[in-house]
C-alpha positions, 0 to 999 in steps of 0.5 A: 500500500503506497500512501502517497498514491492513495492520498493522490487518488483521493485528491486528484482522481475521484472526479472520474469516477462514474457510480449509480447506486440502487436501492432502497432510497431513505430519508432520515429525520431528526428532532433534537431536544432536551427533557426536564419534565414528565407530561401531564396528559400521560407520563411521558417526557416532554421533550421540547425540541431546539433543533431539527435536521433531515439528511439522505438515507439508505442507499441515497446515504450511500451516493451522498458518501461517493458525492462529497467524496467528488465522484459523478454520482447517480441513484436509481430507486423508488419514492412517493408523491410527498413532502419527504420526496421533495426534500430528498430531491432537494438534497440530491440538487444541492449535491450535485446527485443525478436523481432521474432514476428515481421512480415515483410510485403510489407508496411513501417515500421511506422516511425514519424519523428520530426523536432525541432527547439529549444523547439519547434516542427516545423515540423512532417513526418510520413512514414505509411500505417495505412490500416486494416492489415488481411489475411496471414499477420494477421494469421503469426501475431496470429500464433505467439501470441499463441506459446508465450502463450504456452511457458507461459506468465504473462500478454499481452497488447495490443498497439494500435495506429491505423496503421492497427496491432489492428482490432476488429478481431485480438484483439479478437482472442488475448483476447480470446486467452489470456483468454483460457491461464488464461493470463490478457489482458491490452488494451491501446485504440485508436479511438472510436471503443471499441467493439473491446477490449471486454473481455479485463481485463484492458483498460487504455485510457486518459481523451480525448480518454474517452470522445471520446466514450461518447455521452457528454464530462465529466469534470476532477473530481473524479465523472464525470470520476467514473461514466463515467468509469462505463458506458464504462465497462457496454457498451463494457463489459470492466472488469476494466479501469485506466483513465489517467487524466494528471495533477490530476494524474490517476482513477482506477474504477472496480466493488466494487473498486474505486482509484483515485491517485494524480498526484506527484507534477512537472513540465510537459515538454512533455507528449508523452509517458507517457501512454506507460509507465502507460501500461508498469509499469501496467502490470509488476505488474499484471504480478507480482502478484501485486494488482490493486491498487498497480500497478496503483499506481506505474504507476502514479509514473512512469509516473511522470518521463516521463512528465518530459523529452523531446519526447518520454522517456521509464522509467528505473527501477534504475529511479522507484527505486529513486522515490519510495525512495524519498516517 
């Protein structure tokens, strides 16, 4: 690993990077306040609230992370008819994010709204509709996805928080999609039905969603994961998979090559939104021609910044810059 050239990449390369994410498409709002009293219509805290903030979620979390970090961003999923699709389209505007491969549907737009009370989380709303999203809506969807491949990319990931965008047939399409454009596919998994993302270059799960597809839980050491990371790759015929394992940092296992990177030394504040960032700092540099190991490397540090902050936090290159500095 050449620090210098990581550092030149970061700084000088990232703008040619093209990257669409698909997924499952989030907005994320926050009501921050302070607690001094019990109500009393029922007894529960009055929280009165001295600040509010709404930032991209899910996979738009993801192309917020590959926007700031200076890459030619696109995403492709699915949103409603409200409020809460405005303000992400706002957003996207304001960052510079293609967002034409969003597909209006009858549903809501998939909003998490959190209720703070201090440091703590007090309360959580969530306006979805999670159902399988096929048919029409599905084919606009990967309508889409193939004009953006014929306009060239460098690499697609693939979001999936489990609201309806990422069923087995659609990912498949993609991957298959992907692969007759020569295009690597970077997979960020939810629940436990891996089928889906067969072929997919890269899956990134943490330790829980891993152990979510064993018959067995493994521990958080180098060879429980090593030889559980090979056992998913043999039973869902996945290429190459980089575990997230929180504080002991991050695994890079693939055939003949296995990297397992320390976590850098911080404190941990919150860890919503790390594994967006892993995905995004990932791709952008399979996306630049960067090696595995390199790109995971550079992952682990990007996510170092992330845990570090409160709610969900996209990482900035002048942010990757100054880390890397610091080596």
């Amino acid at each position: 690993m050449d620090k210098e050239a990581l550092y030149d990449f970061v700084a000088r390369k990232t703008g040619k990077c093209k990257i669409l994410v698909v997924g499952d498409v989030m907005l994320d709002k926050y009501y921050y306040g302070e607690v001094t009293r019990i109500s009393p219509e029922a007894p529960v805290p009055i929280n009165h609230v001295y600040n509010t903030k709404e930032t991209l979620g899910g996979a738009a979390n993801v192309a917020h992370n590959l926007a700031l970090l200076g890459c030619e961003t696109s995403i492709c999923g699915f949103v409603g008819d409200d409020y809460h699709c405005q303000s992400l389209l706002d957003k996207f505007t304001a960052r510079g994010i293609d967002y034409h491969g969003l597909i209006t549907t009858d549903r809501p737009t998939t909003t998490k709204l959190r209720v703070i009370g201090g440091h703590q989380q007090m309360l959580r709303l969530d306006f979805e509709e999670s159902a399988p999203i096929d048919g029409p809506y599905a084919e606009r969807f990967l309508g889409y996805i193939r004009q953006k491949l014929n306009e060239s990319l460098d690499c697609v990931i693939i979001s999936d928080y489990g609201k309806g965008a990422c069923t087995e047939d659609n990912c498949q399409k993609i991957i298959k999609l992907c692969h007759e454009h020569g295009v690597p596919v970077v997979v960020d998994p939810k629940g436990t039905n891996w089928v889906k993302y067969a072929h997919a270059d890269y899956i990134t799960p943490n330790l829980k969603e891993i152990n979510q597809v064993l018959l067995e839980p493994i521990r958080n050491e180098d060879k429980p994961v090593e030889k559980a990371a090979h056992y998913v790759m043999r039973k869902f015929k996945l290429k190459n998979i980089i575990v997230t394992r929180s504080e002991h940092g991050l695994s890079l296992v693939r055939d003949g090559e296995i990297v397992h990177i320390p976590t850098k030394a911080q404190e941990v504040f919150d860890v919503s939104g790390a594994g967006d960032t892993v995905i995004a700092v990932f791709a952008m540099a399979l996306a630049g021609g960067l090696s595995a190991a390199d790109g995971a490397y550079m992952a682990n540090l990007a996510a170092s910044v992330v845990v570090a902050k409160l709610g969900t936090y996209a990482v900035s290159r002048e942010e990757l810059l100054k880390v890397l500095e610091a080596l």
